[in-house]
C-alpha positions in Angstrom: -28.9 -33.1 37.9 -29.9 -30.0 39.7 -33.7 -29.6 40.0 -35.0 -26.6 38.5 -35.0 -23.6 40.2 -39.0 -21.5 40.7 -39.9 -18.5 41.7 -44.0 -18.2 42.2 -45.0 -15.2 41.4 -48.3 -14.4 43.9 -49.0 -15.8 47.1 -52.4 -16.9 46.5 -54.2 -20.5 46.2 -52.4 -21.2 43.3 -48.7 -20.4 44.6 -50.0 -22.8 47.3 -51.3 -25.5 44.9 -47.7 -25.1 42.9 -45.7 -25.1 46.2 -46.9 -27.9 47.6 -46.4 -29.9 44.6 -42.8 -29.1 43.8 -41.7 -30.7 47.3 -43.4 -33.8 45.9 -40.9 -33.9 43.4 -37.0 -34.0 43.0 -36.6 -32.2 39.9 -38.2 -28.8 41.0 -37.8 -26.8 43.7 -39.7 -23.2 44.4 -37.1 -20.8 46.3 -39.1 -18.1 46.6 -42.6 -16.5 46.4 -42.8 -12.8 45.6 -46.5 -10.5 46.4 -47.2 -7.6 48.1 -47.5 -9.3 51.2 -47.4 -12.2 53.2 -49.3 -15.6 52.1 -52.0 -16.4 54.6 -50.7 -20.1 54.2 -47.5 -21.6 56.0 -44.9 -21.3 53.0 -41.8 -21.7 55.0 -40.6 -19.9 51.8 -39.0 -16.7 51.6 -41.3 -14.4 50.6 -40.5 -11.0 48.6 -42.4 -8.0 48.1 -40.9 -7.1 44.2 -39.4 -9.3 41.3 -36.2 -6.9 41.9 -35.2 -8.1 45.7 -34.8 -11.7 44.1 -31.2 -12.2 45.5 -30.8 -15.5 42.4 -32.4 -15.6 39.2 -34.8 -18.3 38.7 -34.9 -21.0 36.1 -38.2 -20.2 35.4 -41.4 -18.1 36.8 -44.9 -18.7 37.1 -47.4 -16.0 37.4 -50.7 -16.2 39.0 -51.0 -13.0 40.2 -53.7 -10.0 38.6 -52.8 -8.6 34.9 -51.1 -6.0 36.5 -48.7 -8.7 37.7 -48.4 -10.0 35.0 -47.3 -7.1 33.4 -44.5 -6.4 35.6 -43.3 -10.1 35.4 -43.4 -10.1 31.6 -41.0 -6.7 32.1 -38.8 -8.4 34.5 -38.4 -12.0 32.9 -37.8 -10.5 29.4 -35.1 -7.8 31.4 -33.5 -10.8 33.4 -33.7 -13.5 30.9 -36.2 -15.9 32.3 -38.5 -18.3 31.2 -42.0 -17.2 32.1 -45.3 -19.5 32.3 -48.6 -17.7 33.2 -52.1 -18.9 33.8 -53.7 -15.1 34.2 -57.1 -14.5 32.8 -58.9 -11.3 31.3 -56.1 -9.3 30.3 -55.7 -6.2 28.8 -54.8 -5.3 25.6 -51.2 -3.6 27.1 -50.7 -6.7 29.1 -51.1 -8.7 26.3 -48.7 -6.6 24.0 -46.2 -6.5 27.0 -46.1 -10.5 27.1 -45.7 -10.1 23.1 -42.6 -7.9 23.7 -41.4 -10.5 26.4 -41.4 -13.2 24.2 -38.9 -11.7 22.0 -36.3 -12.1 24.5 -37.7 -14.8 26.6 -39.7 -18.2 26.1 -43.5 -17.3 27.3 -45.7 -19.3 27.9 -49.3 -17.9 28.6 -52.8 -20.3 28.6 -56.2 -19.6 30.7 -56.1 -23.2 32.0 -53.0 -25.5 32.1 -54.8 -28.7 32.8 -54.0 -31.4 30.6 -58.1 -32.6 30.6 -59.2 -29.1 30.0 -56.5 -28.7 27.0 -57.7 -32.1 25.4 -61.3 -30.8 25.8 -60.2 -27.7 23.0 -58.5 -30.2 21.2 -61.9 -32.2 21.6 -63.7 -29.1 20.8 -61.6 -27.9 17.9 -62.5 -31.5 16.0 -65.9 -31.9 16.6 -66.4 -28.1 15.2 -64.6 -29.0 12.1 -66.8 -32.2 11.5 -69.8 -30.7 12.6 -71.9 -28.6 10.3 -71.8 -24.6 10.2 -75.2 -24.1 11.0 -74.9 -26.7 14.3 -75.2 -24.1 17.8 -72.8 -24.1 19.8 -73.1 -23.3 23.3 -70.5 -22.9 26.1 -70.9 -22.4 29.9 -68.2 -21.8 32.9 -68.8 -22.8 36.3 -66.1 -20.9 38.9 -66.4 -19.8 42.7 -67.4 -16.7 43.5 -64.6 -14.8 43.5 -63.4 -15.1 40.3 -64.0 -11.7 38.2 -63.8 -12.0 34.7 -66.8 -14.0 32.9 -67.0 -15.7 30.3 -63.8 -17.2 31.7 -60.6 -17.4 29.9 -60.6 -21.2 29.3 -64.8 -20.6 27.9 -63.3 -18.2 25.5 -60.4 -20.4 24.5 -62.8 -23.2 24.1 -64.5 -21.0 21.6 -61.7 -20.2 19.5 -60.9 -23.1 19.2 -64.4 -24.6 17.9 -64.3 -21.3 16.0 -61.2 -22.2 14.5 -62.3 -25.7 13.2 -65.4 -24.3 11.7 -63.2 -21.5 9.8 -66.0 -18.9 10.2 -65.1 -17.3 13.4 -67.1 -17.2 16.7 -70.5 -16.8 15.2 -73.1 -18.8 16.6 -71.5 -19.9 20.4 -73.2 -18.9 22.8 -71.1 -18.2 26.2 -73.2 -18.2 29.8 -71.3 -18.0 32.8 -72.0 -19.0 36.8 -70.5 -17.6 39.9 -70.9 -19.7 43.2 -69.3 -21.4 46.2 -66.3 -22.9 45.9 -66.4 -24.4 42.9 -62.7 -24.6 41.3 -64.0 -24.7 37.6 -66.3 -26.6 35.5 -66.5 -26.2 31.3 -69.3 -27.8 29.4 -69.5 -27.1 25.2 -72.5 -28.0 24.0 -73.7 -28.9 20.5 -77.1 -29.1 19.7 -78.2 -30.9 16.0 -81.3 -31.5 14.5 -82.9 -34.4 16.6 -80.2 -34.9 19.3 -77.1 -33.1 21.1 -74.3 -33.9 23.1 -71.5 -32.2 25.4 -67.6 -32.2 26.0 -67.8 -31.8 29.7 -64.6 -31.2 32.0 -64.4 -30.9 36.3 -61.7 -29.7 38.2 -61.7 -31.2 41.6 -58.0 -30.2 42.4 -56.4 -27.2 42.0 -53.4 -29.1 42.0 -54.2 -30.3 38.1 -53.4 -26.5 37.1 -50.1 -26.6 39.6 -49.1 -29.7 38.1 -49.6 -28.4 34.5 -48.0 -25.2 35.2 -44.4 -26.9 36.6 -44.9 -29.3 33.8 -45.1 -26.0 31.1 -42.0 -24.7 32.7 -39.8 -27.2 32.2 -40.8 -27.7 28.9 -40.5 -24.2 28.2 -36.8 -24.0 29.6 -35.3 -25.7 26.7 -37.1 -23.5 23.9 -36.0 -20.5 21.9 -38.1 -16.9 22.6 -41.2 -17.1 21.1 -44.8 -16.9 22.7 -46.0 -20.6 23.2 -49.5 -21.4 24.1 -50.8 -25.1 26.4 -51.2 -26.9 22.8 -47.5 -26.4 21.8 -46.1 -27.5 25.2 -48.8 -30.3 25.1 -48.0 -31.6 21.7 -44.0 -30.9 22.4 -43.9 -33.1 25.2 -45.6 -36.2 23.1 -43.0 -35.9 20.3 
């Protein structure tokens, strides 16, 4: 069998992260990278400036570029007929609506975090909020390197919805804080805090690779569904069936 042919959309930490794990496999292969310039890593890859120089189409794309990416990846995979994971955070309402539209065409696939610990940690989450009582606070931190913009991150705010959604009384009562420092890749901590005692679901990324791994994983996956818009949860609990 052929492996499955990638195209990284962005040139960035994560392309690198997702690069360097495909050649450790024989079932994957990225062909090409596409941004609006050159990676400041040694790719050996070809390298395009626009979605529309692509000289094959891909069997699937993975987007970790900016929501404006994002938005002109969900245009060209749902034009071109291709699969489409992304792990962007903090986008817009149009973004989101164009990744909507995508996914009537195409499979997409779109999470703030495709780690397999961070997506057991919702799941995690989800129960202990729909055991727990109503009145118990709730209180969720994110921990990312300097650089990143948005705040509370996307996984803190998925974290949420999904506590949220196994209380049944939406987000009322979770408190978010966030931190910007360093390095640090990502750290998520939801706390719970009962009369008399407390305790926390707690998860560390020390790799980026984790998210590069998840995001190949969630491609191949995603090439053998229909259109639709699939979050982490459904490729998860698909691939356990």
């Amino acid at each position: 069998m052929n492996p499955a042919a990638v195209v990284v959309h962005g040139a960035g930490r994560m392309a690198a992260a997702i690069a360097a794990a495909a050649a450790d496999r024989e079932d994957v292969t990225v062909t090409a990278l596409v941004a609006p310039g050159q990676p400041e890593w040694k790719s050996g890859l070809p390298c395009f400036q626009s979605l529309d120089e692509l000289e094959t189409t891909p069997d699937f794309l993975i987007d970790f570029t900016l929501p404006e990416g994002t938005l002109t990846a969900a245009k060209w995979c749902a034009k071109g007929g291709v699969p489409m994971v992304s792990g962007v955070t903090g986008l817009p309402e149009a973004v989101v609506d164009a990744l909507e539209t995508a996914s009537e065409s195409v499979p997409v696939l779109w999470s703030p975090n495709l780690s397999i610990g961070v997506n057991l940690l919702a799941d995690l989450a989800g129960r202990a909020g729909a055991v727990l009582d109503d009145g118990v606070a709730v209180a969720i931190e994110d921990i990312h390197h300097q650089w990143k913009k948005d705040a509370p991150s996307g996984t803190a705010l998925m974290l949420g919805e999904r506590v949220a959604e196994g209380r049944g009384l939406g987000d009322s009562g979770i408190r978010y804080s966030s931190v910007r420092e360093g390095e640090v890749i990502g750290e998520h901590t939801v706390r719970f805090s009962l009369q008399g005692e407390e305790f926390e679901l707690v998860h560390r990324a020390l790799d980026r690779s984790i998210y590069a791994r998840g995001a190949i994983a969630a491609g191949q996956w995603l090439m053998k569904q229909p259109p639709g818009l699939y979050q982490a949860r459904d490729w998860l609990e698909g691939s356990c069936r």
